[in-house]
N, C-alpha and C positions, 0 to 999 in steps of 0.2 A: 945351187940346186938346178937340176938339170931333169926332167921326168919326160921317158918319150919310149914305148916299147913296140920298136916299130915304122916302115915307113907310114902306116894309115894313123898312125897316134900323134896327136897335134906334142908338141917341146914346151916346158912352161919350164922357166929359168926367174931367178932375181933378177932386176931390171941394173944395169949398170950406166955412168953416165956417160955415156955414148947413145944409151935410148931415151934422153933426157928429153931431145924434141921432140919422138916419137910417143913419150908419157902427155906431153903437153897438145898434142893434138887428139889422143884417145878424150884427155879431159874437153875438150873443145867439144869432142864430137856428144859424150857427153852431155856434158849441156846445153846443146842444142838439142838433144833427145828429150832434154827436161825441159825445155823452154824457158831457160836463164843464161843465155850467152852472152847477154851481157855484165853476167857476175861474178864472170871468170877473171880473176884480179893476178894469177900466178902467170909467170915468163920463165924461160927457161935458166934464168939467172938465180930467182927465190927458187927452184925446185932444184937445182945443185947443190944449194945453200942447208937446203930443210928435209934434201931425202936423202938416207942411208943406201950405202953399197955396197958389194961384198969387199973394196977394195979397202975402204975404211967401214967396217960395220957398226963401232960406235958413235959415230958422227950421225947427225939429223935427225928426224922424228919420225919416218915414217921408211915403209921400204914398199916396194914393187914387184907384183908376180906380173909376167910377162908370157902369154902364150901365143904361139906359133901355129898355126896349120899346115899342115902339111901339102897341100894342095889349096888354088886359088879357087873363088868361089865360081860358080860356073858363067854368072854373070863377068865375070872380070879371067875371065882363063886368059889370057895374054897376059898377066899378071907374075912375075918368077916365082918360082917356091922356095924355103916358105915364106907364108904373108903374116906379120902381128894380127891375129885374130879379136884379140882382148887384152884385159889385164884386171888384178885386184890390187889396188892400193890398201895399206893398212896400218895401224900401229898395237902399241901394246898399251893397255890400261890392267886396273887393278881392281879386283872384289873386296871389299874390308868385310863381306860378311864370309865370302869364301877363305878368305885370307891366301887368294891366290893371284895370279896375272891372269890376262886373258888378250883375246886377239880383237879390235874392231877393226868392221870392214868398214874404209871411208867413202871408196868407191869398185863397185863391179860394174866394168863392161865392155859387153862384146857387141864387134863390127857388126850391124843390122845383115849381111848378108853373110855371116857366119853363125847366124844363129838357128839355132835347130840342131845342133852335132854334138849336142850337152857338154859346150865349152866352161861354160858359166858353170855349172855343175862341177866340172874337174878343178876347174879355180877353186871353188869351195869345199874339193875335198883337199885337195893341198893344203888349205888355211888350215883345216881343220885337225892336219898331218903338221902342220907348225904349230897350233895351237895347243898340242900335245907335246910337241918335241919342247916347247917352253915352259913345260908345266904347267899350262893353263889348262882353266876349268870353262870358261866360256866364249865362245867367237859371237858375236852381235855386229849387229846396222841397222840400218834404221832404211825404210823406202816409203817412199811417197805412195799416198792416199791414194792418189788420183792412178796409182800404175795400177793396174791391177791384174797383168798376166805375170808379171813380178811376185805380187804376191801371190799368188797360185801357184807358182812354181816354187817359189821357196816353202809354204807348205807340204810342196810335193816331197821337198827333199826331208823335212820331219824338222822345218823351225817351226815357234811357237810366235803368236804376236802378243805383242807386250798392250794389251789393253789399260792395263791399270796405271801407264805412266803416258806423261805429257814431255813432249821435248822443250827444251826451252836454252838459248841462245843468246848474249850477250856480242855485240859486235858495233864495227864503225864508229860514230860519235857516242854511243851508250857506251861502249868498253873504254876508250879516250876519257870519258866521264868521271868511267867508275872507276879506273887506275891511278885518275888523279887525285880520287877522295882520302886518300893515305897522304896526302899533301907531298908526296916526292919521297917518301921515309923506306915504306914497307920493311919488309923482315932485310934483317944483317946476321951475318954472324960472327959471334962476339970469340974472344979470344979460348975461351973454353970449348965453342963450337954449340953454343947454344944459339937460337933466334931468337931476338929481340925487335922489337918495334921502335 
């Protein structure tokens, strides 16, 4: 995917792994925006490993929009053109009551001094341009409480906030826990192709 009409139009492309360290330092920046950097457990070895390319697109769980600017930000004009402005990480999940696919966004985000030039916005209309091309019925994420020009701005563009559900997360020694409690068995499948316990 390649979207750019224009020298003033920023290029937003699938991320390939050549921008595999350039993925891992957006997540960096990232979470340090959210004030969790030190929760960032991914190296550029598990994000080879776990993210889809176009070069094998069945492979990994997730893929990568990658946008470009086309001009550096004024603060940084000695900077070459173009500069990675942002990116949307994402995968695909599934509605059983839609009985369809759909897009979640894991992470959106753009360089603090590319912001303003409704970068984030064309991420999400791309998502919303895949989210259709795969059949899907719904694109969701989830944002922190505490952002709140995030949330402003995503109302702007006509999301809805999901008041009536709680997030809730399994991880570190509770997931080790509770994967052990199958005592090493879980599902198999058996010679017919059924699962069995």
């Amino acid at each position: 995917m390649s979207v750019s009409s224009g020298n003033s139009e920023p290029a937003i492309r699938f991320a390939t792994e050549e921008d595999v360290p350039l993925i891992l330092s957006l997540i960096h920046e990232l979470a340090a925006y959210e004030k969790a950097s030190s929760s960032v457990l991914a190296t550029e070895a598990s994000l080879l490993k776990t993210l889809s390319f176009p070069s094998n697109p069945s492979s990994g769980y997730a893929k990568t929009l990658v946008l470009f600017a086309p001009d550096p930000p004024s603060t940084a004009s000695h900077l070459p053109s173009p500069q990675c402005a942002g990116m949307a990480l994402y995968f695909t999940n599934y509605s059983t009551w839609r009985g369809a696919p759909g897009i979640y966004l894991e992470d959106l985000f753009v360089r603090p001094e590319y912001r303003g030039r409704g970068y984030g916005k064309r991420l999400l209309q791309e998502l919303a341009k895949e989210t259709k091309n795969i059949g899907g019925e719904r694109l969701e994420w989830s944002v922190l409480k505490w952002n709140e020009p995030s949330i402003k701005f995503y109302k702007s563009i006509g999301a809805q906030q999901m008041d009536g559900w709680v997030g809730m997360r399994v991880d570190d020694e509770a997931l080790d826990k509770m994967a052990g409690s199958t005592d090493g068995g879980g599902l198999k499948r058996t010679k017919r192709g059924y699962w069995n316990w």
